[in-house]
N, C-alpha and C positions, 0 to 999 in steps of 0.2 A: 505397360510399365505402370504397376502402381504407386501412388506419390502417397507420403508420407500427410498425417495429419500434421497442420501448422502449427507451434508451439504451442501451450496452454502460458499465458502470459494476463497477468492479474492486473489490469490498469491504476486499484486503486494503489499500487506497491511504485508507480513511474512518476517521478515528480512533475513533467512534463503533464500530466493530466492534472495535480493538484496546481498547479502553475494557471491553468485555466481556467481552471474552475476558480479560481483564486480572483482571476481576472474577472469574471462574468460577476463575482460578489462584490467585485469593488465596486466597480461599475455603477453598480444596480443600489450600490448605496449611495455612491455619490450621486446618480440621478434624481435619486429620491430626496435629499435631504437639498438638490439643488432645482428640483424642477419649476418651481416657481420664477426660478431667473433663467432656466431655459440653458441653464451652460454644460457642455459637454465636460468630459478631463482634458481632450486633447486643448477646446478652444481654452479652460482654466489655465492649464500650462502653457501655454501663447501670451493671455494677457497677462500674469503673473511675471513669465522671464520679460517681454516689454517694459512691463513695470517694475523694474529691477534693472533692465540694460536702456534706458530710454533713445532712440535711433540707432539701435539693436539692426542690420538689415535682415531680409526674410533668408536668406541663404544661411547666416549665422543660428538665425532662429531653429531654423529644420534641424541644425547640426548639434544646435543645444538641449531639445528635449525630444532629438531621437526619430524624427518622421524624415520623409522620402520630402522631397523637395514640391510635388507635384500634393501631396496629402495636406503640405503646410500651406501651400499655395490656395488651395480652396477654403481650409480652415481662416486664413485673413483673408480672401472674398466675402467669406458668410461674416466674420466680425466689423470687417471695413461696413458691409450691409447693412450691418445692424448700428450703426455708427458709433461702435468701440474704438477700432480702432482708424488710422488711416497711414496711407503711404506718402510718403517726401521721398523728391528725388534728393541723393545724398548730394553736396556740396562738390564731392571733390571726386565724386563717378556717374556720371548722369546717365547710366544704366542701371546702378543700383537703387534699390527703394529700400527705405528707411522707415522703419513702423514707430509710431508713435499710441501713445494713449488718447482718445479723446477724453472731455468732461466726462461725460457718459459713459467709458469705459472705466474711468477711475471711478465713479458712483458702482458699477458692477462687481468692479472688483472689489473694491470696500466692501458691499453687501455680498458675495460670494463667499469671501476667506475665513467668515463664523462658520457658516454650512459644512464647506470644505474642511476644515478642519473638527469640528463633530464630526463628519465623515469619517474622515482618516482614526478618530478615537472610538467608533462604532467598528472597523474594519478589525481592532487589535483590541477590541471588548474582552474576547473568550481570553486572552492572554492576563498575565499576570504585570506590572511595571516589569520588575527583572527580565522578565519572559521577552518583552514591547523590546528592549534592549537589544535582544540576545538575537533575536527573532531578525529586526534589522541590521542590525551587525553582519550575520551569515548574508539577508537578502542582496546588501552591500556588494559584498563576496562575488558570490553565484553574479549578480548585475553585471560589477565590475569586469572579474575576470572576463565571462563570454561576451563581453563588449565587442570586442572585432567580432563573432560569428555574423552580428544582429544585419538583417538587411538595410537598416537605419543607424549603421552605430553613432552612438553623442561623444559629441566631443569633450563632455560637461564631466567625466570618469574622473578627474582627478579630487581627490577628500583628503 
């Protein structure tokens, strides 16, 4: 039985490949423009919602910027390590942990969020303002809607 050649299927026409490739430039910009301070996106978005939710615990954390519990888990190892951040047990569940900012994280994060943000205006350079708009709006969209598919979905969807 002869089988049929597999479709002719053009990758760059699949949004799912511009979607990563998408990812591999962001990335690669925010590395660069942060490597001096050594911070990833995931650990930036950890000490960023901390510093925003302060005794924020790590189970909420995973749930707000999207990671698996066990991914979040190692990212405040490596920041607790670096003495960004650290753990309290919470007051009123002495099983849960409570993350906090150190001094040292708050100096990081201070000097992070110029870089990080160049970043994010280097990423939406080739765009126009109107475009920067239009462009997040849709990414919004597509985010939001497939929010349940995600193997980590946030709970952070509502805007």
């Amino acid at each position: 039985m002869k089988r049929s050649a597999p479709p002719s299927v053009n990758i760059d026409d699949q949004p799912g490949h511009y979607i990563r490739r998408l990812h591999q430039i962001s990335v690669g910009i925010f590395l660069q423009e942060l490597t001096e301070l050594g911070v990833t996106p995931v650990q930036y978005a950890a000490l960023q919602t901390v510093a925003n939710q302060p005794g924020i615990d790590q189970r909420t954390l995973a749930r707000t910027i999207a990671l698996d519990a066990s991914t979040t888990g190692g990212v405040v190892d490596r920041l607790e390590q670096r003495g960004a951040l650290e753990r309290r047990t919470a007051p009123t569940d002495r099983r849960a942990r409570q993350l906090w900012l150190t001094a040292d994280g708050e100096r990081l994060l201070t000097d992070a969020v110029p870089a990080m943000l160049q970043a994010q205006q280097q990423i939406l350079a080739p765009l126009t303002e109107r475009q920067r708009t239009e462009f997040m709006r849709l990414l919004r969209i597509v985010v939001d809607e497939n929010n349940a598919l995600s193997r980590a979905p946030s709970e952070a969807v509502a805007r």
